[in-house]
C-alpha positions in Angstrom: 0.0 0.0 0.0 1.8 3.2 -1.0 1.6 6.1 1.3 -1.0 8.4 -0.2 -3.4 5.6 0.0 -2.1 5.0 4.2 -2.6 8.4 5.1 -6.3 8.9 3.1 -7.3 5.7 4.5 -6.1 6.5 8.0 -8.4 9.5 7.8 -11.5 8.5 5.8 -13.3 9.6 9.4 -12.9 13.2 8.4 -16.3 13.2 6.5 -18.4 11.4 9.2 -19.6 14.6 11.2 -20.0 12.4 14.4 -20.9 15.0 16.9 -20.0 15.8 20.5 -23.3 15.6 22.4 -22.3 18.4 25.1 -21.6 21.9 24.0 -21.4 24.8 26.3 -24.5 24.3 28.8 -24.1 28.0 29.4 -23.9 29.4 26.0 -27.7 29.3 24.9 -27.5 32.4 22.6 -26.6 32.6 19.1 -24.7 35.3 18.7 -23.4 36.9 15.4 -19.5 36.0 14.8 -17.2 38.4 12.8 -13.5 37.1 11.9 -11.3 39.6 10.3 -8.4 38.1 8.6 -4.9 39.8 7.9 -3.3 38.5 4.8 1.1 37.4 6.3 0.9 40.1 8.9 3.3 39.4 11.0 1.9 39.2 14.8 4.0 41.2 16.6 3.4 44.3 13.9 0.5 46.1 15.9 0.7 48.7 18.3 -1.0 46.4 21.1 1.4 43.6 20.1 4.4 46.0 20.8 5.3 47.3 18.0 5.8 51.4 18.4 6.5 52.5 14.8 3.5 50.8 12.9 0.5 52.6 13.0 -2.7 50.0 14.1 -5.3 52.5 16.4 -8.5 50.2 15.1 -6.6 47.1 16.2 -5.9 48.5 19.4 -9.1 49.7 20.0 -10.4 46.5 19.4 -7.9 45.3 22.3 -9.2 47.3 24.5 -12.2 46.2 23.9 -11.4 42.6 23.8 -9.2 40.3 25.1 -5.9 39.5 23.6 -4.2 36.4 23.3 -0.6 36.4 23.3 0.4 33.2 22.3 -1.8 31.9 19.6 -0.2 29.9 16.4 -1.2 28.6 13.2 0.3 25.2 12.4 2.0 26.6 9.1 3.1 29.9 7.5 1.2 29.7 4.3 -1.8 31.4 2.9 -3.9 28.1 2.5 -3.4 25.6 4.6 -3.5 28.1 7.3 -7.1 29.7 6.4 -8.1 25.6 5.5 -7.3 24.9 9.4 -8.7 27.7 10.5 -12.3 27.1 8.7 -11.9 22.7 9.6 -10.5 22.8 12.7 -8.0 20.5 11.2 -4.1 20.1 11.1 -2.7 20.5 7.3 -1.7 16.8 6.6 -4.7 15.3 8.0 -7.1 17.6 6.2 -4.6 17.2 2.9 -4.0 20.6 2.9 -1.1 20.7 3.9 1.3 22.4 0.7 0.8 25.7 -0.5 -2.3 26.3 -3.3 -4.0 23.2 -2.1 -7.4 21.8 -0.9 -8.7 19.7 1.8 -9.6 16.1 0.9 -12.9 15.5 -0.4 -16.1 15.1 2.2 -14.1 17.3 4.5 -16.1 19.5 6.0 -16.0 23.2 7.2 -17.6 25.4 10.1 -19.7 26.9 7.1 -21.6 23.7 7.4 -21.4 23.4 11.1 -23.1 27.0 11.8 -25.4 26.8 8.3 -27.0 23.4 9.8 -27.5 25.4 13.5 -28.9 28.2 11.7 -26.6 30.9 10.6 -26.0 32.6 7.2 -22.2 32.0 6.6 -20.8 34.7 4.3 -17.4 35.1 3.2 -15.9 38.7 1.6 -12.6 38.8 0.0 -9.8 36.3 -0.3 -10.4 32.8 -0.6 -7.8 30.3 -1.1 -9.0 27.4 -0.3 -11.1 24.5 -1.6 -12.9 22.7 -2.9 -16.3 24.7 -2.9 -17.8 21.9 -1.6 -16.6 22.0 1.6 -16.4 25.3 2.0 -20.3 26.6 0.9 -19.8 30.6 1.8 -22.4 33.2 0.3 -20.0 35.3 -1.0 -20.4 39.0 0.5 -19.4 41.8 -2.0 -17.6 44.5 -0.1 -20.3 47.0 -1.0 -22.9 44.7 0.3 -21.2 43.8 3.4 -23.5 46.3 5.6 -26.2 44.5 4.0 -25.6 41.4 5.1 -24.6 42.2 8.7 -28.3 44.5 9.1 -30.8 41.4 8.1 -32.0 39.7 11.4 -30.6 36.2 10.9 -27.5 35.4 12.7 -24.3 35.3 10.8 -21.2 34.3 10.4 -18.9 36.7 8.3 -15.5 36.4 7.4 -13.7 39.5 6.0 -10.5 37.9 4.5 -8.3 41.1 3.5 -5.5 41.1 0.7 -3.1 43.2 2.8 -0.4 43.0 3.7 0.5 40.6 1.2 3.4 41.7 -1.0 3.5 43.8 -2.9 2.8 46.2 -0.3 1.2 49.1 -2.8 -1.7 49.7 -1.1 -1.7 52.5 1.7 0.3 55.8 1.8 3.8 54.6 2.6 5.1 58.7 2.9 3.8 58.5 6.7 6.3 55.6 7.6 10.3 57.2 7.4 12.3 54.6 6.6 15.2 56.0 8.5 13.1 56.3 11.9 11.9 52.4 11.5 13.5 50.0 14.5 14.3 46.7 12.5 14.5 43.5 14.2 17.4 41.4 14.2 16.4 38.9 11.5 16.6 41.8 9.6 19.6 43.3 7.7 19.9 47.1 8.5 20.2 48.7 5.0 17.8 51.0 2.5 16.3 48.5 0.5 15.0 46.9 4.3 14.3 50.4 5.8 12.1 50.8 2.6 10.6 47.6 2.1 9.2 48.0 5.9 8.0 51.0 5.3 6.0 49.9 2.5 4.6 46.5 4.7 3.4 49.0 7.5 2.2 51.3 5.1 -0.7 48.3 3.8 -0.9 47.3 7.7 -2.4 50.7 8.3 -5.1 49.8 5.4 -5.9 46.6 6.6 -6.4 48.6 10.0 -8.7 51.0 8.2 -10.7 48.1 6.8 -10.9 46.5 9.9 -12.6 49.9 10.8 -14.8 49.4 8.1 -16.3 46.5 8.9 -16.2 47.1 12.8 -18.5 50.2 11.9 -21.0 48.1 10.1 -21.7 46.4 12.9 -22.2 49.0 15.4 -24.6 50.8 12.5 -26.2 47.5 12.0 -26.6 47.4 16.0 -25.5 44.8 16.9 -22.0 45.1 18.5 -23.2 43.7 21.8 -24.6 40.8 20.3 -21.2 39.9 18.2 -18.3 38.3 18.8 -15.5 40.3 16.5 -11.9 38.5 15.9 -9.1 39.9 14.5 -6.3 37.7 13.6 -3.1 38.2 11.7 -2.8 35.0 9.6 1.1 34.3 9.3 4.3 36.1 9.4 5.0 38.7 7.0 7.0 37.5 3.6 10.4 38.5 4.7 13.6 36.0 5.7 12.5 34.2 8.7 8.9 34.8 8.4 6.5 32.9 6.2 7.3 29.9 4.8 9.0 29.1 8.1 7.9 27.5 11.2 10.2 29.8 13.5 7.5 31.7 15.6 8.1 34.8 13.0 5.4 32.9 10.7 3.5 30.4 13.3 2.8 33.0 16.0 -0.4 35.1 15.0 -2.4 38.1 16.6 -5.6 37.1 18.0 -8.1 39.4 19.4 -11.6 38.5 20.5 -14.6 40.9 21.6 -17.8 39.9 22.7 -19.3 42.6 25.4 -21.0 41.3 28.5 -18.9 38.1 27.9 -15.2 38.5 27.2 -13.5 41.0 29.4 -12.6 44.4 28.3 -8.7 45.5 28.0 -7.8 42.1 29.0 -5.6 39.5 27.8 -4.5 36.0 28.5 -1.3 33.6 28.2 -2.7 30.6 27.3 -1.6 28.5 24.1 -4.0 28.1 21.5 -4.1 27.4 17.7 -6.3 27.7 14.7 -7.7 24.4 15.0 -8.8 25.4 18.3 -11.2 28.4 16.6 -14.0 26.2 14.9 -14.7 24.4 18.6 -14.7 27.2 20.3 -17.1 29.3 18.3 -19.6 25.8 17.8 -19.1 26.0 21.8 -19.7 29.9 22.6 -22.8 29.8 20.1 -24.2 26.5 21.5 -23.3 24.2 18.6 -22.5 21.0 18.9 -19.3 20.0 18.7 -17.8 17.9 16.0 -15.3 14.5 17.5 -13.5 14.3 14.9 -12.0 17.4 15.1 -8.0 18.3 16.1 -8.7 21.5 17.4 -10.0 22.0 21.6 -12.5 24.6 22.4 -11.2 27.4 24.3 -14.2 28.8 25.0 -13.2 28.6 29.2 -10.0 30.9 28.4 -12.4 33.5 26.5 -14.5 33.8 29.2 -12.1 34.4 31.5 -12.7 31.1 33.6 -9.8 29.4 32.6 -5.8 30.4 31.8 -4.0 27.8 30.3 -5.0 25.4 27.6 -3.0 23.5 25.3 0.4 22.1 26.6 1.6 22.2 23.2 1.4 23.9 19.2 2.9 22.0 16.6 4.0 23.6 13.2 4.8 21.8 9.3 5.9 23.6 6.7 5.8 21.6 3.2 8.3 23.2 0.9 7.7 20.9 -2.2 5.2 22.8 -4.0 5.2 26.6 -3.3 6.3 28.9 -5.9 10.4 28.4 -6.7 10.6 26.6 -3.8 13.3 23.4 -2.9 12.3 20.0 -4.6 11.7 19.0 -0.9 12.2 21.0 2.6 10.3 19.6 5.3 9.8 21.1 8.3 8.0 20.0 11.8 7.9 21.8 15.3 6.4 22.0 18.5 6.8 24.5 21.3 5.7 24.8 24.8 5.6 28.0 26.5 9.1 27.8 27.1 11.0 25.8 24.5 10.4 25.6 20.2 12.3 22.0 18.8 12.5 22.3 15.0 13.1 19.2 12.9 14.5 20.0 9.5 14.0 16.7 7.8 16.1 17.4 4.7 18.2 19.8 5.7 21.5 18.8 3.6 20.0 20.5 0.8 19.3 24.7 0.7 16.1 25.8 1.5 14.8 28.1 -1.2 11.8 29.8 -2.0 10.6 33.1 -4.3 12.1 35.4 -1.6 15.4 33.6 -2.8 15.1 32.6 -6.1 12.6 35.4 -6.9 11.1 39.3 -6.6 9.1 37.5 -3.4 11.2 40.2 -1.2 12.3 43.6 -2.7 15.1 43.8 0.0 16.8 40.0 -0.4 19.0 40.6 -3.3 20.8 43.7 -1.3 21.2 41.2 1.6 22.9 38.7 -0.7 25.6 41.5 -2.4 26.0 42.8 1.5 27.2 39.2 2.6 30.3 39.1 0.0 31.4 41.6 2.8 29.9 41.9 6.1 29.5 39.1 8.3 26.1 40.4 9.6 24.9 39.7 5.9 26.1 37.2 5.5 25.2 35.2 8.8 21.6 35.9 7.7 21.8 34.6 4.3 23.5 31.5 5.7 20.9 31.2 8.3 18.2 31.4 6.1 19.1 29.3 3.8 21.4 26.3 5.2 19.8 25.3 8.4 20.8 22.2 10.8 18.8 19.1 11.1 18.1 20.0 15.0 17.2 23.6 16.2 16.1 24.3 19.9 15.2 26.9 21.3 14.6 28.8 24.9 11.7 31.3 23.9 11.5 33.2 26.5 15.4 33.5 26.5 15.7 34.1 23.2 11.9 34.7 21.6 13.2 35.8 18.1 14.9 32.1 18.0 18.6 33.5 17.3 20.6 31.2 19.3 20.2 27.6 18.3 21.1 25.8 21.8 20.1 21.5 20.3 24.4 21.0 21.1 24.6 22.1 24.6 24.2 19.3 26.9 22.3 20.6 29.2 19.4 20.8 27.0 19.3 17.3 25.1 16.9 15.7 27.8 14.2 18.2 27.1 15.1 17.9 23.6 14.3 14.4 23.3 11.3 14.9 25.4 10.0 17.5 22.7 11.2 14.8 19.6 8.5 12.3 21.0 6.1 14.5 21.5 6.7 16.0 17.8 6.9 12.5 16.4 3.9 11.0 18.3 1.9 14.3 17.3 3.0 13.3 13.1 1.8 9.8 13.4 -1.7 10.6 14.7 -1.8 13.0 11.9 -0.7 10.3 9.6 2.5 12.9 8.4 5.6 10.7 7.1 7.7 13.7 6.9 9.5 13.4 3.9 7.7 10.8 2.6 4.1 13.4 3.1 6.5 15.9 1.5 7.2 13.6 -1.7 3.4 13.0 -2.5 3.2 16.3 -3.2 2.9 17.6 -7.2 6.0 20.0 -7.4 5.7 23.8 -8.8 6.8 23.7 -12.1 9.1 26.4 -10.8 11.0 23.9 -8.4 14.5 24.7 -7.3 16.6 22.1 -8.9 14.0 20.6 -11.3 
C-alpha cells in the first residue's frame, strides 16, 4: 500500500460529522460571529502587540475592547493551509491541505456547514484560497454589500478575509512611515532597500487597519455590537527571511483578538496556548453548537470567558516546501513549542532551503542582503541562516523569543530535547505525516528549485 493511499485511509473519518453531544451548557445564545483576517501580517506588527513604529489604532481599539491572546499559532506559515485549518479545525496533513495552493480532501467538512445546519447565514468577503467549494459553501459578501448582510436579522457568520499586507505592499500611503526612523529586528539586515521595504509592509498594515474599521463600523450601524463576537487575527508572518514559509515563531505565531461585550472581558488578555484548529470548537461552543469529535482542534471557549488560563500544553508547526512557488524540490519542516522551549526538525536539511524570496522578486530587500554578505559578516550570517539550516534547532523562547541562538548541542538541554522529539513525532503519526515521505506526494511547482 503506498503512502498516499495509508494516510487517506487512515483519515476516511474526516467526512463522518460524528458530533459531541455536550456543548457549552451556558452558551444558549446565538450570537453573530465576525473574523477579520490579515493577509502574512506578522503578529508582533501592531501597536498592542508591541510594535511602536506601525501605525494600528482600530486594532488596538479593538484590544481594548477585547481580550488579547498572546500566544496563539497557526500550524503553518502559508496562505492556504492556514485559512483551510482555521475554517476545519484540522491540522494541514490530516485535512490534505497541507502544501501551499492546495485543498482539503474531499467530504471534509467546514464550520460553514457546522453553523449553516445550526442556523446561521455563513458569508465570506474577499480572499479565498482554499477548496474545494464543496466544503467550503460561503455566500459570498461583495464589499459594498457587506453592511447589507450584517443588518438582516438572521445570525451570521462573516468572514472578512483582506489582501493586505501581502506583497507587494502598494496599497496604503507609505510617505507616513520614514524609513530611517523604523527599529528593524534582528532577523533583519539594516540597509535602505529593508528600511524601505518596511516602510511599504506597514504602510498596507495601516489599510488593513482602516478596513478592519470598516467593517467594525458596520456592525455597530447595524446594531449589533453587543450581540457579536469580532476577531481579528493576523494569519502568518510577513514575507520576509525568517517569516513565512517558516515554522520559526516569526510565521506560526499570530495576533488574536476577540470581543464579545458582557462576555469576554474588556482590555484584557490571556497567556494561554492556543491554535487555529482550536477556533471552529470554540465558536460551535460559545454559540451552543455542537461539537464535532473528529476534530484536532480544543474549544477554548473557558479561556475567553475568563474562567480558565492555560489550555493546550503544546502547538505544533509543518511547513511543506515541495510545491510553493520556486521553492526546494523538498524542505520539510516539523515543530512544536511549549511556552518555554520551540524544537524544530529539519528533515532534509542537507540541501538549501529556497523559495521566491530567494530565487525570486518575493522580497524587494533579499537581493541587497545577498551583495551585503560578500562583505559583512552580519549579511552574510543571515543569508546562511536562512538558507542552510541544521537538522536540529532548539530553542529557549523566553530567552531568546526571536529564535537566534540555536542551543540543540549544549548538553544541558538534550533531555528536554528528546522529550520535545517524541512528542513531535507521536503528534505526526496521529496526523498520519511521514515527513519526507508526506513531502514527496506532493505535485511540485513547475518552478522547483533544482527541477
Amino acid at each position: 500500500m503506498n503512502t498516499a493511499t495509508t494516510i487517506c485511509l487512515a483519515y476516511l473519518s474526516l467526512s463522518a460529522g460524528t458530533l459531541q453531544a455536550t456543548a457549552s451548557p451556558a452558551a444558549q445564545v446565538h450570537p453573530n460571529i465576525v473574523i477579520v483576517i490579515a493577509d502574512d501580517q506578522t503578529w508582533s506588527d501592531a501597536g498592542c502587540y508591541g510594535n511602536s513604529d506601525v501605525n494600528t489604532p482600530h486594532i488596538d481599539r479593538l484590544a481594548k475592547e477585547g481580550l488579547k491572546f498572546n500566544f496563539a499559532f497557526t500550524a503553518t506559515a502559508m496562505c492556504s493551509p492556514t485559512r483551510q485549518q482555521l475554517y476545519t479545525g484540522l491540522f494541514p496533513v490530516r485535512s490534505g491541505a497541507y502544501p501551499n495552493h492546495s485543498q482539503v480532501r474531499k467530504g471534509t467538512r467546514s464550520f460553514v456547514h457546522y453553523f449553516k445546519e445550526a442556523g446561521y447565514r455563513v458569508g465570506l468577503c474577499g480572499k479565498r484560497h482554499i477548496g474545494p467549494a464543496d466544503s467550503f459553501p460561503f455566500t459570498t459578501v461583495a464589499k459594498d454589500k457587506l453592511a447589507a448582510f450584517v443588518a438582516e436579522p438572521k445570525p451570521f457568520l462573516l468572514v472578512y478575509a483582506s489582501n493586505s499586507p501581502h506583497r507587494p505592499w502598494t496599497a496604503g500611503d507609505a510617505s507616513q512611515y520614514n524609513p530611517q526612523d523604523l527599529t528593524l529586528p534582528p532577523y533583519m539586515y539594516d540597509n535602505q532597500q529593508t528600511r524601505t521595504a518596511l516602510a511599504d509592509y506597514y504602510a498596507e498594515i495601516t489599510d488593513f487597519d482602516r478596513e478592519l474599521a470598516t467593517v467594525d463600523q458596520a456592525i455597530s450601524l447595524a446594531n449589533k455590537k453587543d450581540d457579536t463576537i469580532f476577531i481579528y487575527t493576523s494569519e502568518q508572518g510577513a514575507q520576509f527571511p525568517y517569516g513565512k514559509w517558516t515554522c520559526y515563531d516569526i510565521g506560526l505565531h499570530v495576533g488574536f483578538i476577540m470581543r464579545w461585550p458582557n462576555h469576554i472581558t474588556a482590555n484584557s488578555q490571556t497567556d494561554a496556548l492556543v491554535q487555529y484548529v482550536d477556533v471552529v470548537p470554540t465558536l460551535l461552543e460559545l454559540c451552543g453548537i455542537q461539537i464535532p469529535k473528529n476534530l484536532d482542534g480544543l474549544s477554548f471557549a473557558n479561556v475567553a470567558l475568563g474562567r480558565k488560563d492555560k489550555h493546550q500544553r503544546y502547538v505544533f508547526g509543518a511547513h511543506t516546501t515541495r510545491g510553493i512557488i520556486q521553492g526546494s524540490a523538498s524542505y520539510p519542516i516539523r515543530s512544536v513549542r511549549t511556552l518555554q522551549f520551540k524544537l524544530i526538525l529539519n528533515l532534509n536539511h542537507t540541501v538549501a532551503f529556497q523559495n521566491i524570496v530567494t530565487r525570486g522578486n518575493g522580497n524587494p530587500a533579499w537581493a541587497s542582503w545577498v551583495t551585503a554578505a560578500e562583505t559583512d559578516p552580519i549579511a552574510k550570517a543571515l543569508v546562511d541562516g536562512y538558507m542552510h539550516r541544521p537538522a536540529v534547532e532548539f530553542y529557549d523562547i523566553v530567552a531568546d523569543p526571536l529564535e537566534r541562538t540555536n542551543l540543540a548541542d549544549l548538553p544541558q538541554h538534550q533531555k528536554e530535547i528528546s522529550r520535545l522529539s517524541k512528542v513531535l513525532k507521536n503528534w505526526m503519526q496521529q496526523q498520519g505525516d511521514q515527513g519526507h515521505a508526506t513531502e514527496m506526494l506532493v505535485k511540485a511547482h513547475k518552478t522547483v528549485a533544482g527541477e
